[in-house]
N, C-alpha and C positions, 0 to 999 in steps of 0.2 A: 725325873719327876714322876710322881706314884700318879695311879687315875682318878684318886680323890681328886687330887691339887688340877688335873686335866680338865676333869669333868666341872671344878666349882670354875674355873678359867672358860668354859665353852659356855658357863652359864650367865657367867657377866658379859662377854664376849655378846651373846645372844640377847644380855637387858639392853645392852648399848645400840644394838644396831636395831631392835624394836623402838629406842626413844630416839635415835636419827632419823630414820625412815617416816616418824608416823606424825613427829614434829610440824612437817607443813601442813597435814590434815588437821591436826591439833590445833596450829595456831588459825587455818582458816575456818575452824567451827567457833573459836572463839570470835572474831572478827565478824562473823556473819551472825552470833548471836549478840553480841554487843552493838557493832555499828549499823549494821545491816547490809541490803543486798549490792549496792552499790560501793559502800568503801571494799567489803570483802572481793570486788574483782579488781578494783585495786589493788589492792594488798599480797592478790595471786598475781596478775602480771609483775609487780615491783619484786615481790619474792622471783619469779621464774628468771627475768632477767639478771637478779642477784645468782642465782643459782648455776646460772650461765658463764658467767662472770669468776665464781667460784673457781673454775676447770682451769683458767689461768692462774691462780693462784698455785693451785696444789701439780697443777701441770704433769699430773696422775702419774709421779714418780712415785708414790708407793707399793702401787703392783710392782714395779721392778727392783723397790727398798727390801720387803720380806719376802724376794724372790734370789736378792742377790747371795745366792752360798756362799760364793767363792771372793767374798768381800770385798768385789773390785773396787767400793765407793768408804769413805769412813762416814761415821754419821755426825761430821764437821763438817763434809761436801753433800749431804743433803740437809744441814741444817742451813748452812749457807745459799743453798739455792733454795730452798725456801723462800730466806728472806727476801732474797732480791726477786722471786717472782709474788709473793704477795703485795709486795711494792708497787711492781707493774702491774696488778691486779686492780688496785685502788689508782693509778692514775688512768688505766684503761678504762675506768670506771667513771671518773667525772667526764673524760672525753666524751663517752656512748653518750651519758646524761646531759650533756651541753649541746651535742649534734641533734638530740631529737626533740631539744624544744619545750621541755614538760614544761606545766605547770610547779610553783614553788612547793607545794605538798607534794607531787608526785616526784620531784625531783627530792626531796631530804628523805622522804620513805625509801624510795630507790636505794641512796645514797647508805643509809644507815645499815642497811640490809644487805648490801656490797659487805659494807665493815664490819657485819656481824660474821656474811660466811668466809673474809677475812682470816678474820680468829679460827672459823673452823679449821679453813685450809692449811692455819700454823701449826693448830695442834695434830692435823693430820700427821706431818710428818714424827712427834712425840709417838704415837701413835703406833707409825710402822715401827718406831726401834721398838718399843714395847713388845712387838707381835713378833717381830724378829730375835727379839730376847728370850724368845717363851713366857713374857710377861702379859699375856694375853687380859688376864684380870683386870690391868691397867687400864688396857687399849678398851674394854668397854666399862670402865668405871669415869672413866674420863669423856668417853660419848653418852653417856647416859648422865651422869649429872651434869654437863655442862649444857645436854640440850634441856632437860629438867629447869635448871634453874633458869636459862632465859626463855619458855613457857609462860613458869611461875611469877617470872615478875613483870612480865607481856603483859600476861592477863590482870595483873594485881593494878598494873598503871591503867592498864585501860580503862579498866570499871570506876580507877578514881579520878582520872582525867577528860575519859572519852576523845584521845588527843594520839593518834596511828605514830605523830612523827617521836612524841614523847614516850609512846610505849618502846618503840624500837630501841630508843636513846638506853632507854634505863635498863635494856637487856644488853645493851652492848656493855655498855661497863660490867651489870655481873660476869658475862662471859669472858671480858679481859681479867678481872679478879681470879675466876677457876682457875686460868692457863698457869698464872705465876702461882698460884696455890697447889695446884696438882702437877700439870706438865714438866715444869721446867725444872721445881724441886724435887723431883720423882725421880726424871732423867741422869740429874746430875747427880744420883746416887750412885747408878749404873756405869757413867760414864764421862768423863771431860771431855768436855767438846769446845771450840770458840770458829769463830770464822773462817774460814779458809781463803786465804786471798792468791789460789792458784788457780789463774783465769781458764785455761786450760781443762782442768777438772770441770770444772764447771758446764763449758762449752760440750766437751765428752759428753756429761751426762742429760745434756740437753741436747745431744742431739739421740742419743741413744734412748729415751722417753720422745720426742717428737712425733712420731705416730703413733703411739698411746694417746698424748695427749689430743693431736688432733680427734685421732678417732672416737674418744670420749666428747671431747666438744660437739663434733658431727651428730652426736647421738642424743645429747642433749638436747641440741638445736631441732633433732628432729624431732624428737619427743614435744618439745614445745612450740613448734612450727605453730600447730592448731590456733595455740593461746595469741601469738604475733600476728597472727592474719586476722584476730579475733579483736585484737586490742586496735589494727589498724581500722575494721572496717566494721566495726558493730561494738555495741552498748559495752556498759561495766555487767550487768544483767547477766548480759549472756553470758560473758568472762566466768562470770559464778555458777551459773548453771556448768558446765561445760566441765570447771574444777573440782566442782559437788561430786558430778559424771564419774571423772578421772582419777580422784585419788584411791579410792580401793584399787585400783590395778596395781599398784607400788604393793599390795599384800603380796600378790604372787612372790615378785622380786623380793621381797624383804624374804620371807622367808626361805624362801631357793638360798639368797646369798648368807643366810645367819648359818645353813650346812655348809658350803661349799668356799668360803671364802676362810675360813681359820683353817681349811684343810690344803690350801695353798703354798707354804712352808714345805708340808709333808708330800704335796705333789711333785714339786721342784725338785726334793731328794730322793726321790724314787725315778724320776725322768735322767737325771745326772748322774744317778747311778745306774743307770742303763737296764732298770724293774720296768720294763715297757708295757708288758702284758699289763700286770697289777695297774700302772697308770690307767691304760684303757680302762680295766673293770671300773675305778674308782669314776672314770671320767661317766662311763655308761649310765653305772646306777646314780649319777646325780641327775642326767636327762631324764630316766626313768622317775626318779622322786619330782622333777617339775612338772612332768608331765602328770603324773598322779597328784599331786597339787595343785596343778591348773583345773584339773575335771572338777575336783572337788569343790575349789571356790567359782568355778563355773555352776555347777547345781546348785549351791549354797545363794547365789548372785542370780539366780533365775526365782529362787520360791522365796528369798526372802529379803535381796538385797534392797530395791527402789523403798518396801516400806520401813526398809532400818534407816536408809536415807533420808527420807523424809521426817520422821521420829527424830533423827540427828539434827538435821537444818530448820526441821519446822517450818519446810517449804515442798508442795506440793513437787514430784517428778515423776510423776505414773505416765506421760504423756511420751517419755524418754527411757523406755525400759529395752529398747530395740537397740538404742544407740549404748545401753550400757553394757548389752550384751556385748556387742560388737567391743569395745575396750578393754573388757575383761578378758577375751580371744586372744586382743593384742597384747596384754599382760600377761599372756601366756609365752608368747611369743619374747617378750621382751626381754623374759626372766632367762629365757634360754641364750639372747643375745647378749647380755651381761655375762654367762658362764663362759663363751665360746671368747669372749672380748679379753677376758682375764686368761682362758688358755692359750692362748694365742701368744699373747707377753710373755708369760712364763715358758711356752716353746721360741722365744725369741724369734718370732715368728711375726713382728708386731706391725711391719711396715705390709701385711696381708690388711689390715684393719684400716688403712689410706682407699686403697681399692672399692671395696667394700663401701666403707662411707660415703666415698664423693661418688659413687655409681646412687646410692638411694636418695644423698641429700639433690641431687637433679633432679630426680624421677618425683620425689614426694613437695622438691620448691614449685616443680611446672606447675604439680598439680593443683597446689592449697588455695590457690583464689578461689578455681573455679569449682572446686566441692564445696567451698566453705559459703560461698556466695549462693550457690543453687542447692543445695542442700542444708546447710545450719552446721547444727551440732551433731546432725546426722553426718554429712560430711565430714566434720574434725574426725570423728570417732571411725569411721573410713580411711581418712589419709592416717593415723595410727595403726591402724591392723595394716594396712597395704606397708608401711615403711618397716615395721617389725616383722613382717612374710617373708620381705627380700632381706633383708639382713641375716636372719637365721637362715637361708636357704645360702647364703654365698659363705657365712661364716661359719658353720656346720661344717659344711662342705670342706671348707680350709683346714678346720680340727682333723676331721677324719683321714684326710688323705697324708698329714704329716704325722698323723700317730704311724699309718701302716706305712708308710716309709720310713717311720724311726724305730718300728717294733723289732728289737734286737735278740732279747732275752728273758726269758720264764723270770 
C-alpha cells in the first residue's frame, strides 16, 4: 500500500475516532439546550451506565483482534463471540435496570441506549477486521457515519417531539440500518464468515480477553464512579454540572489515541519480530506527544476553557474553574493510562491490568462517598485525578519494566 492510500486511511481513521469520542459531548449539549438542566443529567447517568454496559458486549477483544499476527482466531470465532456476548450485554442490561428500580422514563432511556451501544459493540468487531486488513478507511468511515447519523436524527426527533425516550428510539434504528448497509456488506467482500459452533474456540478466547475485558470495565467504572455516587446521593443538577466539568477531559484521550492506536498493528510486528529498541522509541515518543498535549490543553483550559463552557451550555461555571482544572490533570493522566492498558495486551502481558485495577477500584470505591459528600464536584474531580495518578504509576511501571526484559535487538 503506497502513503497516499496510508495517509487518506489515517485520516478517516482519525474523522471516526473524532465523531466517537465527542458523540457524548455532542449529544449532551444538545439535551441540555433542548431539554434542559435536569433531563440532561439524566440523560448523562442513563448514557454512562449504557456505556458501562457496553464493555460486556465488545468484551475488548479487539485489542487482541488487530493484535493477533499469528491468526490464532478466524474472524468466524470473533464474529461468533461477538454475537453471543452482545446478547449477554442486553440481558445483563434489563437485569441492572430491573434491580435498581428506575422510574418508567429512566428505565426505556437506559434501556434504548444499552441497545444503541449494542450496535456499537457489533460493529466494533467489523471494525477490527477492517484495521486488521489494512482497511483502516472502513474502520473510521463506519464510526463516523454511524455516530453522525444517530446525532442527526437525536437531535432532529428531539426538537420535534421534545420526547428523550423517542429520540433514542429513532437513533437506534438508523444505526441498525448503517450496520447492514456498511458493516456486514463491506465485510463480506473481504471475507466469508458464518458461526462458529466450536465451544471450545470460543471459551479460549474468552478467556484469553478476560483481563482486558475486566480491566477496561474497572476503568470505566472508575471513570464514572463520580457520576454513580452522584446519581445516588445528589440532584440531576449536579449530574450536569459535573458532565459539563468532565467532558473536555476525553480531548486529551481522543487525540493521544487517534496517533497511537492505528499504530497498533505495526507495533505488534516490530515486538514479534524482536525490533525491540524501535518498539521502545515508538512507545516513548507517544508518552512524550501526551504529555505535550496534556500541557497544551491544560493552558488552553486555564485562559479559555470555563468561558467556552459556559458560551456552550449557556450556563454559568466560573464558580468551578478549580475543579476543572483538576480534571483536565486527570485527563492527562488518563490518556496515558489508556496507552499503557493497550500495551500491555499487545505484550500479552494483560493479566498485569487485573492487579492494577482491582488495587485502584478499592482505594477510589473507599473513597467516593466521603469526597463527594464533603466536598461536591470538588470532590468528584479529586477522586478522578487520585484514580488516574495510581493507575499510570502501577501501569507505566509494568510497560517499562517488560520492554527492558524483552529488549533483545537493534
Amino acid at each position: 500500500m503506497n502513503y497516499k492510500y496510508i495517509n487518506k486511511d489515517k485520516i478517516w481513521y482519525m474523522l471516526g475516532s473524532i465523531c466517537n469520542a465527542a458523540s457524548s459531548a455532542l449529544l449532551f449539549i444538545v439535551v441540555t439546550r433542548i431539554s434542559g438542566i435536569n433531563n440532561a443529567g439524566l440523560f448523562s447517568i442513563a448514557f454512562a451506565f449504557a456505556q458501562q454496559l457496553l464493555i460486556i458486549g465488545r468484551f475488548e477483544v479487539r485489542s487482541y483482534q488487530i493484535t493477533d499476527v499469528k491468526n490464532n482466531y478466524s474472524f468466524s470465532d470473533y464474529f461468533t463471540h461477538r454475537v453471543l456476548f452482545c446478547t449477554m450485554m442486553m440481558a445483563g442490561s434489563i437485569i441492572f435496570i430491573l434491580i435498581k428500580g428506575y422510574s418508567s422514563e429512566k428505565f426505556w432511556i437506559i434501556l434504548l441506549l444499552c441497545c444503541y451501544k449494542c450496535t456499537e459493540a457489533f460493529s466494533d468487531v467489523f471494525q477490527g477486521f477492517f484495521q486488521k486488513e489494512n482497511l483502516l478507511k472502513y474502520t473510521g468511515i463506519t464510526m463516523a457515519v454511524r455516530e453522525i447519523i444517530f446525532i442527526g436524527s437525536f437531535t432532529v426527533s428531539l426538537i420535534i417531539n421534545h420526547s428523550l425516550i423517542i429520540a433514542c428510539l429513532v437513533g437506534l434504528i438508523f444505526s441498525i440500518i448503517w450496520i447492514f448497509i456498511f458493516d456486514i456488506r463491506k465485510s463480506k467482500m473481504k471475507v466469508r464468515y458464518q458461526f462458529n459452533q466450536s465451544l471450545e474456540r470460543i471459551v479460549s478466547m474468552t478467556l484469553a480477553c478476560f483481563p482486558i475485558f475486566l480491566s477496561v470495565f474497572a476503568n470505566i467504572f472508575i471513570i464514572n464512579l463520580p457520576k454513580y455516587t452522584i446519581d445516588q446521593y445528589m440532584e440531576n443538577n449536579i449530574q450536569s454540572y459535573y458532565n459539563m466539568l468532565f467532558l473536555p477531559t476525553s480531548l486529551i484521550n481522543l487525540f493521544s489515541m487517534m496517533i497511537f492506536f492505528p499504530m497498533m498493528t505495526e507495533l505488534a510486528n516490530l515486538w514479534y519480530s524482536n525490533a525491540r529498541v524501535k518498539f521502545a522509541l515508538k512507545v516513548r515518543n507517544a508518552v512524550i506527544w501526551i504529555i505535550g498535549l496534556s500541557v497544551l490543553i491544560l493552558i488552553g483550559g486555564y485562559l479559555i476553557g470555563i468561558p467556552m463552557l459556559t458560551l456552550i451550555y449557556n450556563v454559568n461555571l466560573s464558580s468551578y474553574k478549580q475543579s476543572f482544572m483538576i480534571l483536565l490533570i486527570g485527563g492527562g493522566f488518563g490518556a496515558i493510562v489508556s496507552l499503557t492498558n493497550k500495551l500491555l495486551v499487545l505484550l500479552r502481558k494483560q493479566y498485569f491490568l487485573i492487579i492494577a485495577y482491582i488495587v485502584v477500584s478499592i482505594v477510589t470505591y473507599s473513597s467516593a462517598k466521603k469526597l463527594i459528600l464533603f466536598y461536591g464536584i470538588m470532590g468528584s474531580a479529586m477522586l478522578y485525578l487520585l484514580s488516574m495518578c495510581l493507575l499510570t504509576i502501577i501501569m507505566l511501571g509494568c510497560v517499562v519494566i517488560t520492554i527492558r526484559k524483552g529488549r533483545i535487538s537493534k
